[in-house]
C-alpha positions, 0 to 999 in steps of 0.5 A: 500500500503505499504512499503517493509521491509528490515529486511523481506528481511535480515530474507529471505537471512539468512533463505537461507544461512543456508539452511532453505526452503524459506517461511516455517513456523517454525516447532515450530510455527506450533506445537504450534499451537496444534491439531485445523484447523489452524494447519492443514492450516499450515501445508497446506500452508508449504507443497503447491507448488505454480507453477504460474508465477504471477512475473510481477504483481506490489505488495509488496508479498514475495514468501512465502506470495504468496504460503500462500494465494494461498494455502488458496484459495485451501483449504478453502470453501469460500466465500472470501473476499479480502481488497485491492487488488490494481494491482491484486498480492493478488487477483491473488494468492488466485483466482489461489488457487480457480481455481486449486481447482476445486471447485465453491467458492464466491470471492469478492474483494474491491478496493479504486481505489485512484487516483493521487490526493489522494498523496501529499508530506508531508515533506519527504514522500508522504501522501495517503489520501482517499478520495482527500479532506480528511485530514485522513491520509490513509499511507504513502511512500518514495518518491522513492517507490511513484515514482517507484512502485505507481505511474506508476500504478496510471498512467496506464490506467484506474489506479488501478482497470484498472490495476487489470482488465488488471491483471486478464484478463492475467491469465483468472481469470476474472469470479472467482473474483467480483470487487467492487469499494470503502471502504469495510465497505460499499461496501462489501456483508455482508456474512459470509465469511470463509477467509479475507484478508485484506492489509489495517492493516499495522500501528496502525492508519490504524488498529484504523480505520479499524478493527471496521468494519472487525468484521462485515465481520468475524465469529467465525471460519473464518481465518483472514489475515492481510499484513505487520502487522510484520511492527510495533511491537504492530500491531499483539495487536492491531489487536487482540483487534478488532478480538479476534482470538484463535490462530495466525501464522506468515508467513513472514509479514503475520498474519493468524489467526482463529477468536474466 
């Protein structure tokens, strides 16, 4: 769950005023990459139009990561895997990206599913620990986002996986996406999956603790995509010494990377 990032947000107004497509990534970024695939789903991901109307879905995307991931749900084979999914805005962008591709493509999704007592003040923030009686330190938030954009969807019904259900039920995207409760080092089908996308890699704790077990989940060849890793400077480091990943590009706070 993490924090909005103001400068992703200062990088977006400027990107607009002098007259840059929201969301592109940089013409230099994407030739460096050379001639390989992750070029070309660069160039995928530029030139894709993501028409859905997904803006009353609660999540911390940007536009451009939404269109980045729908435009991977598209164009790659599958199967896919998402890691936290939590009200269904990821979940929805890539299922969107399967949908229009015609294509029949495995998709399975893992969720904590943390209730309130997962959160508790810790000075001036509010602490994520999972499960409840853990004292592991899972994230944090302000207080203000706690209230305000957390907590309203741990208190709907049926929390966070009713939220999601309620999500993908609005968009009929029900029969595309397999829901599984609890940590994905455990829950999640061992297969060899073309794409993850994994939004529990947002602080170098978090990337300490989970990268481990997402190599079990990729193979040589699978793009790995990991949320808000622009939060912290050494985080695109530390993800890379768990996932060795030949060549990475950057869309907003988002990390795509081809696994060597």
């Amino acid at each position: 769950m993490p924090l909005k990032s103001r400068a992703r947000e200062s990088a977006r107004w400027l990107a607009q005023s002098i007259g840059v497509r929201e969301g592109a990534i940089p013409r230099f970024a994407v030739e460096a990459l050379g001639n390989g695939c992750l070029r070309s789903l660069a160039e995928h991901i530029n030139a894709a139009r993501f028409y859905h109307d997904v803006s009353g879905i609660a999540g911390w995307l940007s536009s451009p990561e939404r269109r980045a991931l729908y435009a991977l749900g598209l164009v790659l084979p599958g199967p896919f895997l998402e890691i936290g999914p939590w009200a269904g805005l990821s979940t929805s962008c890539i299922a969107l990206g399967i949908r229009d591709s015609r294509t029949s493509k495995r998709f399975v999704t893992t969720e904590l599913n943390p209730t309130l007592a997962c959160f508790r003040k810790r000075g001036s923030e509010i602490a994520f620990h999972y499960p409840p009686e853990s004292t592991e330190l899972r994230g944090t938030s302000s207080e203000t986002e706690f209230e305000t954009d957390i907590k309203p969807v741990l208190a709907s019904p049926g929390g966070v996986l009713g939220t999601l259900s309620r999500t993908l039920t609005s968009l009929d995207l029900n029969a595309l996406v397999e829901v599984i409760e609890g940590d994905f080092e455990q829950v999640a089908p061992r297969l060899a999956y073309s794409f993850v996308f994994c939004d529990a890699m947002h602080d170098p704790d978090e990337i300490a603790k989970n990268g481990p077990a997402l190599r079990n989940f990729v193979r040589p060849g699978s793009i790995l995509a990991c949320h808000d890793v622009t939060r912290h400077p050494d985080n695109e480091m530390r993800v890379r010494a768990h996932i060795p990943l030949i060549n990475a590009v950057v869309c907003d706070s988002l990390l795509i990377g081809e696994v060597a």
